[in-house]
C-alpha positions as CSV (number, residue, x, y, z in Angstrom):
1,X,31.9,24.7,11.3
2,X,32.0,25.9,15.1
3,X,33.5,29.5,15.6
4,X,32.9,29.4,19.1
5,X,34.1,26.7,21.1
6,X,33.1,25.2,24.8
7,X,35.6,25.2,27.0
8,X,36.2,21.1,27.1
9,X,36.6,21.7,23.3
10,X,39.2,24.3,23.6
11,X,40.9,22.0,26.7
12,X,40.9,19.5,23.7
13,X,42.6,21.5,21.0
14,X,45.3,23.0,23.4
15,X,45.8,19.2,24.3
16,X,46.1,18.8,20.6
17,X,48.8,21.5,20.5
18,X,50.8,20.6,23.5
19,X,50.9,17.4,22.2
20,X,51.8,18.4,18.7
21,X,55.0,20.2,20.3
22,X,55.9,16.6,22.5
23,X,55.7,14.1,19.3
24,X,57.3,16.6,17.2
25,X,60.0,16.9,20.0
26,X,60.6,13.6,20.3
27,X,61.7,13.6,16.6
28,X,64.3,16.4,17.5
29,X,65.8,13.8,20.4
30,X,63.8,15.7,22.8
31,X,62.3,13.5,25.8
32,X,59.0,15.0,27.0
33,X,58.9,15.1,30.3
34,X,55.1,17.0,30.9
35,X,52.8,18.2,29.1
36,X,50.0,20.5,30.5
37,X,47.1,22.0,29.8
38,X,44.3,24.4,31.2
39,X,46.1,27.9,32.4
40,X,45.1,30.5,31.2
41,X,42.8,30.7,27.9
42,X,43.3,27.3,28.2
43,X,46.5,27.1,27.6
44,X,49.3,24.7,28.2
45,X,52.6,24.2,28.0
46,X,55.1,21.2,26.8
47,X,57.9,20.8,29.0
48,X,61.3,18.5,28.1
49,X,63.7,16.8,30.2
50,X,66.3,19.0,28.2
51,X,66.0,22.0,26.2
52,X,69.3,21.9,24.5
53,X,69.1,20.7,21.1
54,X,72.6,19.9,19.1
55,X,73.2,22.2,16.0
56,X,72.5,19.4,13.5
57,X,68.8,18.9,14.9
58,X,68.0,22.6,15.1
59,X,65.4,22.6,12.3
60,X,63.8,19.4,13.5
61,X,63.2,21.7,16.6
62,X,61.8,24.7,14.8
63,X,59.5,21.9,13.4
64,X,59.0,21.1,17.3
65,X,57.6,24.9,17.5
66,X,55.7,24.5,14.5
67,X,54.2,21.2,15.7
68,X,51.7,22.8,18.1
69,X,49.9,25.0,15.6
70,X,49.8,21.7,13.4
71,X,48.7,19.6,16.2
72,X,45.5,21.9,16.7
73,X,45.0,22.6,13.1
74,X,44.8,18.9,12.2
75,X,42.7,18.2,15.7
76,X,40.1,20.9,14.3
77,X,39.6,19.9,11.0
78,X,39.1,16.5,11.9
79,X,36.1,17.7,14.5
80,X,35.0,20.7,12.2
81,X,35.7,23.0,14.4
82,X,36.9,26.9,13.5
83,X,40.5,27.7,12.7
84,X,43.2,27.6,15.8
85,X,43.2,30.9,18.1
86,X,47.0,33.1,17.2
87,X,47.6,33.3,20.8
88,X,49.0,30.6,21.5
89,X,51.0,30.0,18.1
90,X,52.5,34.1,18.3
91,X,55.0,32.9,21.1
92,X,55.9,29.8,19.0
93,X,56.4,31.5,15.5
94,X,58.3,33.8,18.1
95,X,60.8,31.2,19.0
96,X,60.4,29.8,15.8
97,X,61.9,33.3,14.7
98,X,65.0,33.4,17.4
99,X,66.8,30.4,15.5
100,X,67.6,32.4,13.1
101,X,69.5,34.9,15.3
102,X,73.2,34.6,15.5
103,X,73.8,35.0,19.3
104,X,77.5,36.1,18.8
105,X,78.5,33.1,21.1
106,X,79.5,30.2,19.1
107,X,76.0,29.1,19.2
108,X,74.4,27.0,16.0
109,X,71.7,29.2,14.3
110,X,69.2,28.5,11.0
111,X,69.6,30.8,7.8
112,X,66.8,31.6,5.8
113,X,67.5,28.8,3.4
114,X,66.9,26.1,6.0
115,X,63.0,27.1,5.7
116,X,60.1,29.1,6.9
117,X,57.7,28.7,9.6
118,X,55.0,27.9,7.0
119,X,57.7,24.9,6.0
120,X,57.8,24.2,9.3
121,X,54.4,24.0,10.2
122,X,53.8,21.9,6.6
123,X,56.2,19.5,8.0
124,X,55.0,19.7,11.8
125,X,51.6,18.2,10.1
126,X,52.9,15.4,8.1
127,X,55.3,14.3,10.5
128,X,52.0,14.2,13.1
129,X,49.8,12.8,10.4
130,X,52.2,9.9,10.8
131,X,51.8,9.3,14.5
132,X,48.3,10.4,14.6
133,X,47.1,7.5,15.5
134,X,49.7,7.1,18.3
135,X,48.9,11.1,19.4
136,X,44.9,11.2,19.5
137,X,44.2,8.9,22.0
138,X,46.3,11.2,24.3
139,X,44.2,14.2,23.9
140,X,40.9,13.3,25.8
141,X,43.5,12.4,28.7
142,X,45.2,15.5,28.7
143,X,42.4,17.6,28.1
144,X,40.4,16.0,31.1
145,X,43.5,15.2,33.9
146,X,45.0,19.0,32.7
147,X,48.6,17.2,33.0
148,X,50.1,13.7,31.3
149,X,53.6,12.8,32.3
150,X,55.6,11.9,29.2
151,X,54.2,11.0,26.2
């Protein structure tokens, strides 16, 4: 397995991971609007026409969150390459963490029995498993052009 990567192959998996967040998005009724890649550490960013999500789709967006640790995870194992930097999952698992807050403002909010990140990211990777084929070609792309409009 590779420990250190190039810097096309990290491009690659934080394509992988941005585009983990858009499909799982998408699932959430999210429209993904632009996805980039390449800041810095090679990192990216997923960006949606909306962010509001409606109460009864709010773990289908922590599984949104989750989705971009998945989406390099599953991108690395399939090239044998080493496990995915924290970096970019902290602010994630961070988010991730804020649905849980009750904001005091009439706001929907997930309880501890709606799951755990580690749910979340378990579901982030079958639900991508299942468009994988539909995902992958998108990487190269993305990790090349830096930017993909829309998924």
């Amino acid at each position: 397995m590779t420990t250190s990567l190039s810097p096309d192959l990290a491009r690659q998996c934080a394509a992988a991971h941005e585009l983990g967040h858009a499909f799982a998005g998408r699932e959430a009724g999210l429209t993904p609007d632009r996805l980039v890649v390449g800041g810095f550490f090679h990192g990216g960013y997923c960006q949606f026409e909306r962010a509001w999500v409606p109460c009864h789709l709010l773990w289908q967006a922590g599984v949104m969150l989750a989705a971009g640790q998945a989406g390099d995870t599953i991108y690395r194992r399939e090239h044998q390459l080493g496990m995915p930097m924290s970096f970019g999952t902290e602010d994630d698992e961070r988010m991730f963490a804020g649905l849980f807050v009750d904001q005091q403002d009439g706001s929907c909010f997930l309880t501890p029995s709606d799951g755990t990140w580690e749910q979340a990211v378990e579901e982030a990777e079958t639900l991508l498993l299942g468009v994988w084929d539909e995902l992958l070609p998108l990487v190269i792309p993305l990790a090349v052009h830096g930017k993909l409009d829309g998924i």
